[in-house]
N, CA, C and O atoms as a GROMACS GRO file, in nm:
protein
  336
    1UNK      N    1   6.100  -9.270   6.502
    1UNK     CA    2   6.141  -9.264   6.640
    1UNK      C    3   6.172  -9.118   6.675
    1UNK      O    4   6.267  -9.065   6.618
    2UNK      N    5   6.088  -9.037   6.780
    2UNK     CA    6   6.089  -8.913   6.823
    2UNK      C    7   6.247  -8.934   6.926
    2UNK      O    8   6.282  -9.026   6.999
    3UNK      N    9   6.313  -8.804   6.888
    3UNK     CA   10   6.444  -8.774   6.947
    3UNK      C   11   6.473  -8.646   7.015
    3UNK      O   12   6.576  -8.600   7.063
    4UNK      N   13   6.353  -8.602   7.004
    4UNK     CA   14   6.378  -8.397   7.058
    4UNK      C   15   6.212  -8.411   7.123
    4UNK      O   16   6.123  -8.446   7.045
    5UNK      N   17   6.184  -8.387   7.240
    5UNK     CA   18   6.095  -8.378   7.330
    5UNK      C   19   6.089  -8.274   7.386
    5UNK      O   20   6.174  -8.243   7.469
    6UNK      N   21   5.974  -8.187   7.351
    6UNK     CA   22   5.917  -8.007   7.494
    6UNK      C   23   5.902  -8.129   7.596
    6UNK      O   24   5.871  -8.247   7.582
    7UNK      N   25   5.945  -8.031   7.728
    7UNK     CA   26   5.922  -8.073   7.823
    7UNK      C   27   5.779  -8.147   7.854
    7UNK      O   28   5.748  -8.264   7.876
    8UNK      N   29   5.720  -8.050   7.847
    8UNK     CA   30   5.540  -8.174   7.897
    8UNK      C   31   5.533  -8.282   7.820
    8UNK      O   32   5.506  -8.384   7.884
    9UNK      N   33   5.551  -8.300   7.673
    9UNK     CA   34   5.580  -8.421   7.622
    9UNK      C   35   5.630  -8.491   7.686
    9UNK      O   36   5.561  -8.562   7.758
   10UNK      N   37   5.755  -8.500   7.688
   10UNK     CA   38   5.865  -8.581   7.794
   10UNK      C   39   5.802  -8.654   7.922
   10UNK      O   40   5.792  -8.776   7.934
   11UNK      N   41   5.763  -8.560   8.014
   11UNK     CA   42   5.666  -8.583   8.113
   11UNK      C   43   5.597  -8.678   8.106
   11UNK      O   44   5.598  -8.772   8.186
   12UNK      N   45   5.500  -8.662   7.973
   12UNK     CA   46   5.393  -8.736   7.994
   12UNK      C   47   5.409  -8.891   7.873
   12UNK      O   48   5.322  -8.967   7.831
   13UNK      N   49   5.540  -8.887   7.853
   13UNK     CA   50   5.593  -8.999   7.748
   13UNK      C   51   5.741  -9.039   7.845
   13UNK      O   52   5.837  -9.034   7.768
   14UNK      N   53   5.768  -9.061   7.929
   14UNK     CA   54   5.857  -9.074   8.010
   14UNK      C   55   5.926  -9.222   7.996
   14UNK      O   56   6.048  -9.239   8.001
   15UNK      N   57   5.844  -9.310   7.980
   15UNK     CA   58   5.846  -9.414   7.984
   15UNK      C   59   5.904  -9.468   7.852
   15UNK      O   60   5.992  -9.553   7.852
   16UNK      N   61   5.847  -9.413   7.730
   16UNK     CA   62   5.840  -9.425   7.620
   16UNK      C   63   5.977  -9.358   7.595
   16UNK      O   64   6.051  -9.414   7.514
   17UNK      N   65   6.024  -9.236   7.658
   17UNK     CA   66   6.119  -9.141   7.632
   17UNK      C   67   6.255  -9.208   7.687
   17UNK      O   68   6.367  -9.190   7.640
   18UNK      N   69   6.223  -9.282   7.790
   18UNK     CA   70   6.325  -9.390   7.807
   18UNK      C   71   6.407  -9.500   7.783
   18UNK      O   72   6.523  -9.522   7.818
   19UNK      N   73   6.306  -9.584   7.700
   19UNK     CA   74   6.295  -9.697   7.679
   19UNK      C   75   6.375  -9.681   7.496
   19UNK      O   76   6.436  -9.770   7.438
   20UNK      N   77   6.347  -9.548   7.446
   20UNK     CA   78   6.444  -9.516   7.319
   20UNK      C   79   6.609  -9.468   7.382
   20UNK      O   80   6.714  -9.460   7.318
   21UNK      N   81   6.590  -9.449   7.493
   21UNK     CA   82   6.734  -9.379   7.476
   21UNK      C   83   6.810  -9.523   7.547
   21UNK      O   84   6.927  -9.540   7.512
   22UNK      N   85   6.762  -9.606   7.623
   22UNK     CA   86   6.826  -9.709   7.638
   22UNK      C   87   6.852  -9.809   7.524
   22UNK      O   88   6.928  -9.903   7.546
   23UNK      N   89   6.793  -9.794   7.400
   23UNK     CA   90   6.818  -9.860   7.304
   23UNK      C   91   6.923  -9.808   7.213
   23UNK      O   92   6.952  -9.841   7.098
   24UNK      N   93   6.967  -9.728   7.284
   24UNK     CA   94   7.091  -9.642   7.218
   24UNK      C   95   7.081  -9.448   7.122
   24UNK      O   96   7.153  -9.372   7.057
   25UNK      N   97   6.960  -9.457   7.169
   25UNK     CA   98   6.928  -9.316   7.103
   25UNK      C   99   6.890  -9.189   7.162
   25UNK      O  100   6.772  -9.164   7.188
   26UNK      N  101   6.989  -9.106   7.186
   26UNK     CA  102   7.012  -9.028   7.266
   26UNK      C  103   6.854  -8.913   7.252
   26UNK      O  104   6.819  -8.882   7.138
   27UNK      N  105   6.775  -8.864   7.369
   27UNK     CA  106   6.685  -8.799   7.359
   27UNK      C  107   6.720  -8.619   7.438
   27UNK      O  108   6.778  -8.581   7.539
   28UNK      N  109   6.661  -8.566   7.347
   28UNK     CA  110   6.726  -8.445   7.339
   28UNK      C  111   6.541  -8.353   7.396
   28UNK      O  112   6.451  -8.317   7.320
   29UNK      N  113   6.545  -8.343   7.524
   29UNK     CA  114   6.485  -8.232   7.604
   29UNK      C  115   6.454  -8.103   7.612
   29UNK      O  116   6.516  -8.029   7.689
   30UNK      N  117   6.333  -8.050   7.518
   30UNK     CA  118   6.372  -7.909   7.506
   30UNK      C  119   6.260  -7.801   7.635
   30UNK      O  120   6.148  -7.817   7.684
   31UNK      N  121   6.333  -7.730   7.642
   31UNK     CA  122   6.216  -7.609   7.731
   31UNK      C  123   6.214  -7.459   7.666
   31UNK      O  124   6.297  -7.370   7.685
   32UNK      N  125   6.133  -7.458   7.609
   32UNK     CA  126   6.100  -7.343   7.554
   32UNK      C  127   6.116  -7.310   7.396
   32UNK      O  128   6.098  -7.210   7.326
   33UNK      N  129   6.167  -7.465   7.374
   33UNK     CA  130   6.219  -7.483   7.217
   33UNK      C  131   6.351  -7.476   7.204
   33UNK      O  132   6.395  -7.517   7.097
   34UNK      N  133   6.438  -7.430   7.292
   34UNK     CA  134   6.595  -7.439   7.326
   34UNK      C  135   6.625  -7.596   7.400
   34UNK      O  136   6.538  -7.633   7.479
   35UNK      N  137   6.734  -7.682   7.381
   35UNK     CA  138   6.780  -7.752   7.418
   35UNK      C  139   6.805  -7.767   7.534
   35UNK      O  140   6.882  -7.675   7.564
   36UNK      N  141   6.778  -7.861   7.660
   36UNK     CA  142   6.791  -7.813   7.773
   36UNK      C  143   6.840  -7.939   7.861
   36UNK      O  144   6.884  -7.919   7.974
   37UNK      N  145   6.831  -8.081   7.801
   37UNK     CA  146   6.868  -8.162   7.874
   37UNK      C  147   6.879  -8.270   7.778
   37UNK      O  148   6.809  -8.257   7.678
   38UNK      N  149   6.965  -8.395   7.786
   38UNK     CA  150   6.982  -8.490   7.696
   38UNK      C  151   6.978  -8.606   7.776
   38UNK      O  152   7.056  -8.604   7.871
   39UNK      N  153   6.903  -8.717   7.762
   39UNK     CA  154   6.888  -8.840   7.810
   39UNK      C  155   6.994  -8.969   7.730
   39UNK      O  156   6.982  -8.977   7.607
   40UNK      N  157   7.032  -9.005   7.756
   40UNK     CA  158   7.131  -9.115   7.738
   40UNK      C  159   7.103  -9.261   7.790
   40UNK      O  160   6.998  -9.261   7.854
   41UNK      N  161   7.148  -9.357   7.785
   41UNK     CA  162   7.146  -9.455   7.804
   41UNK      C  163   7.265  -9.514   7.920
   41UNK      O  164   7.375  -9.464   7.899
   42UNK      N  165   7.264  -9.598   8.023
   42UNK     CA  166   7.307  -9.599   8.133
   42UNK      C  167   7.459  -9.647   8.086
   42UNK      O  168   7.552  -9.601   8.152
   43UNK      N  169   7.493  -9.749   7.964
   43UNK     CA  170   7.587  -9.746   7.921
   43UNK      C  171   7.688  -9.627   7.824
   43UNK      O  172   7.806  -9.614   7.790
   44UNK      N  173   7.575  -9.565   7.809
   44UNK     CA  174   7.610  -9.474   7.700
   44UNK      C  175   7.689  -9.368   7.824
   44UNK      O  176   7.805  -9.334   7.797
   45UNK      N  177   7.640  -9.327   7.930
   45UNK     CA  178   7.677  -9.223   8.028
   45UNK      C  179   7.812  -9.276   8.031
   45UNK      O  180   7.904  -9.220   7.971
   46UNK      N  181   7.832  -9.418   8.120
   46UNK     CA  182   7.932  -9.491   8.207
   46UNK      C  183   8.051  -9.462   8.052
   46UNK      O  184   8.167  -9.427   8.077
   47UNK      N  185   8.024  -9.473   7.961
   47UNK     CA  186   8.121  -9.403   7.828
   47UNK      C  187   8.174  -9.318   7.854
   47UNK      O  188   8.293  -9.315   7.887
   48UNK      N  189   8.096  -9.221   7.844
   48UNK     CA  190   8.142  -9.038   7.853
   48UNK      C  191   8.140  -8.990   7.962
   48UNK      O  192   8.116  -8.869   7.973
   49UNK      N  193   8.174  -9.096   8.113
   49UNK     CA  194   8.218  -9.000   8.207
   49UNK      C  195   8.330  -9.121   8.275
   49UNK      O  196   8.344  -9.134   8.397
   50UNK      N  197   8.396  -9.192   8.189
   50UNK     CA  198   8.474  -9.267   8.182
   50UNK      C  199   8.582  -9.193   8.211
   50UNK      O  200   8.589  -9.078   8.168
   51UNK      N  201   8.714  -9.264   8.311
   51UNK     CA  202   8.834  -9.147   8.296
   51UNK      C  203   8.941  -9.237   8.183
   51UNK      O  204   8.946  -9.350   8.134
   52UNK      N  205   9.014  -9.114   8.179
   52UNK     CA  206   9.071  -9.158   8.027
   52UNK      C  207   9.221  -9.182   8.071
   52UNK      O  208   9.302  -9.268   8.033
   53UNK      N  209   9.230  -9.109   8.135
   53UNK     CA  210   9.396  -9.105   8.193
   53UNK      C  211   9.419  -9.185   8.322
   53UNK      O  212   9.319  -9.219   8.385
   54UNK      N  213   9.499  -9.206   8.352
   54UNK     CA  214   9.559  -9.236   8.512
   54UNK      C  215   9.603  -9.151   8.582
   54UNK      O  216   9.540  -9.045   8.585
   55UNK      N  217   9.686  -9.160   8.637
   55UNK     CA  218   9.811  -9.091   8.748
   55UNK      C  219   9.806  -8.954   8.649
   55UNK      O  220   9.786  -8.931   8.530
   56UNK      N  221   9.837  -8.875   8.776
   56UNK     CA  222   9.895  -8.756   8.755
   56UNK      C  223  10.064  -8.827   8.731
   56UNK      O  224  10.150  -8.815   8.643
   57UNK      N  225  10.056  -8.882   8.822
   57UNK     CA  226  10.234  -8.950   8.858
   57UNK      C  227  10.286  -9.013   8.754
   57UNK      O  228  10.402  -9.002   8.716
   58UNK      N  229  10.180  -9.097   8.693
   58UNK     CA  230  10.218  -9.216   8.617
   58UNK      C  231  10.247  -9.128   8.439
   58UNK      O  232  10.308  -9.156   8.336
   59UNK      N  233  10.167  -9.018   8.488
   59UNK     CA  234  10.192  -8.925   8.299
   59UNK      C  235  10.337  -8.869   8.319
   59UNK      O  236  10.423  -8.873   8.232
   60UNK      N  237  10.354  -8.816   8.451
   60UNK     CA  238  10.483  -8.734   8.468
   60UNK      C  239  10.602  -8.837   8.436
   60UNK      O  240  10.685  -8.800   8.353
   61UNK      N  241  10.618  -8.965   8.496
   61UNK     CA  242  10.724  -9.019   8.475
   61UNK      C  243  10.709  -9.126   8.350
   61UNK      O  244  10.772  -9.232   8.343
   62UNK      N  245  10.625  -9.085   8.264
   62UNK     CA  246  10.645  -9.152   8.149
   62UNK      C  247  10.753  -9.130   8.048
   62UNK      O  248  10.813  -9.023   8.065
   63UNK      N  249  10.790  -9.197   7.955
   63UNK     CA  250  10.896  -9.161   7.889
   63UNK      C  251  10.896  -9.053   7.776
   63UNK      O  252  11.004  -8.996   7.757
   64UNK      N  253  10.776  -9.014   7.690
   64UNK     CA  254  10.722  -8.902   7.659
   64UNK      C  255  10.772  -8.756   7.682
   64UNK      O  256  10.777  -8.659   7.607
   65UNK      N  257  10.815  -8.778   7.838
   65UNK     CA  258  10.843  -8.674   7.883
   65UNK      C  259  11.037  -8.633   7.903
   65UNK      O  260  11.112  -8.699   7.975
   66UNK      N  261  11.074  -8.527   7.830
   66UNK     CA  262  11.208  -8.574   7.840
   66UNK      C  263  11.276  -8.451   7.955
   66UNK      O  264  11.255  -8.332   7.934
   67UNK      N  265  11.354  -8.496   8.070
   67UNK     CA  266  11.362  -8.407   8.142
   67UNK      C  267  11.446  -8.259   8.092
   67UNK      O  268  11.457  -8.162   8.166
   68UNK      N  269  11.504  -8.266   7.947
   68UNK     CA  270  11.574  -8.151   7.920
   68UNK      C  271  11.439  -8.074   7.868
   68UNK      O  272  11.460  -7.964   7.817
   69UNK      N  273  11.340  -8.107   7.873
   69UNK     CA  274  11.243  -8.001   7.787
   69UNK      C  275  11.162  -7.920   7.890
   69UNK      O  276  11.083  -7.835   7.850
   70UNK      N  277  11.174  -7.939   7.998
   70UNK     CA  278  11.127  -7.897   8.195
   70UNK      C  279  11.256  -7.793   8.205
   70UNK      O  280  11.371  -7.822   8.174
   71UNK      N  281  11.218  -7.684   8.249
   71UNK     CA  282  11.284  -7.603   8.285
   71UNK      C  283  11.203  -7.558   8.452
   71UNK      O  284  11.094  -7.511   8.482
   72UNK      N  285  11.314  -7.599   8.522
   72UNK     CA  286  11.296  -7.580   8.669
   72UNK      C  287  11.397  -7.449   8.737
   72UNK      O  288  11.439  -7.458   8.853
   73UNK      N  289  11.432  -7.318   8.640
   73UNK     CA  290  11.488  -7.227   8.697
   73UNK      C  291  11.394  -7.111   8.776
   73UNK      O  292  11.280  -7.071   8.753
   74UNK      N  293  11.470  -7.082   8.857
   74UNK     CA  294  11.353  -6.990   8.924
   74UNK      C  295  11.330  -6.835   8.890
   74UNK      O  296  11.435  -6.829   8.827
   75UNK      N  297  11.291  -6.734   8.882
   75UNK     CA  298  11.283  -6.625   8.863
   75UNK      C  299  11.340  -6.565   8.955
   75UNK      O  300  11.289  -6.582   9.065
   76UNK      N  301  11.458  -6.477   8.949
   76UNK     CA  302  11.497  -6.414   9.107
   76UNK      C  303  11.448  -6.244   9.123
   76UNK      O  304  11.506  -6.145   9.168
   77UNK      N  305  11.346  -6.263   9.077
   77UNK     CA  306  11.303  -6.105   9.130
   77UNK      C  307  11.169  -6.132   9.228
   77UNK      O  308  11.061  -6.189   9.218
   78UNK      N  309  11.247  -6.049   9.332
   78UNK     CA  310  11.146  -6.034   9.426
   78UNK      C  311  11.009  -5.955   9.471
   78UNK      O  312  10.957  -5.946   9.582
   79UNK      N  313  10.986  -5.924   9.395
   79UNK     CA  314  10.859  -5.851   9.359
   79UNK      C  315  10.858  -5.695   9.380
   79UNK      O  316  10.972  -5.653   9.394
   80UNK      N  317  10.790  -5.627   9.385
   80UNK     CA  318  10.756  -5.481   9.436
   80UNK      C  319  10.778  -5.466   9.544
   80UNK      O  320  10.757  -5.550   9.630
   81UNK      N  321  10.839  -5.324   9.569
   81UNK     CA  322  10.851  -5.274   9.731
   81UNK      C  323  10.730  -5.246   9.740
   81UNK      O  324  10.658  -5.235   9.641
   82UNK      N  325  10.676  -5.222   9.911
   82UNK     CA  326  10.556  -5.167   9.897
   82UNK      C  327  10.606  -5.067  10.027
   82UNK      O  328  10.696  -5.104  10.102
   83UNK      N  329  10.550  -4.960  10.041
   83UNK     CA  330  10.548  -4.867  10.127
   83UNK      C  331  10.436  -4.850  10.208
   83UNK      O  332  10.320  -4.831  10.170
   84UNK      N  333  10.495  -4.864  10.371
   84UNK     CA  334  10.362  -4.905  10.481
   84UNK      C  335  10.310  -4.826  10.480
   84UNK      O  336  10.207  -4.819  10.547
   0.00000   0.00000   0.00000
């Protein structure tokens, strides 16, 4: 089973080039002999562009987080004078 395809190959095996990566085998696209594009499988994508986390909100107020380890003091210097 071919897994690394030059472009005109690809092209002209498209079908064929498909029909492996939906069976779970990722096809690897080359142009010029460098790596240039990777074909996947429609489940295989919906995987790896899956989100992993939730809330911004829901991480902050988890318990993980302990509020003595947040330091909310401010810096009191006011920056540079500048001269008009």
């Amino acid at each position: 089973m071919q897994t690394e395809w030059p472009l005109q190959e690809a092209r002209n095996n498209l079908s064929r080039l498909i029909k492996q990566a939906a069976a779970g085998a990722a096809q690897v696209v080359t142009l010029h002999g460098r790596p240039t594009a990777v074909v996947v499988s429609a489940e295989e994508y919906a995987r790896l562009t899956r989100r992993r986390a939730g809330k911004l909100s829901a991480a902050l107020l988890s318990p993980d987080i302990a509020g003595e380890d947040l330091d909310f003091s401010r810096d009191r210097d006011t920056g540079r004078i500048v001269e008009p």
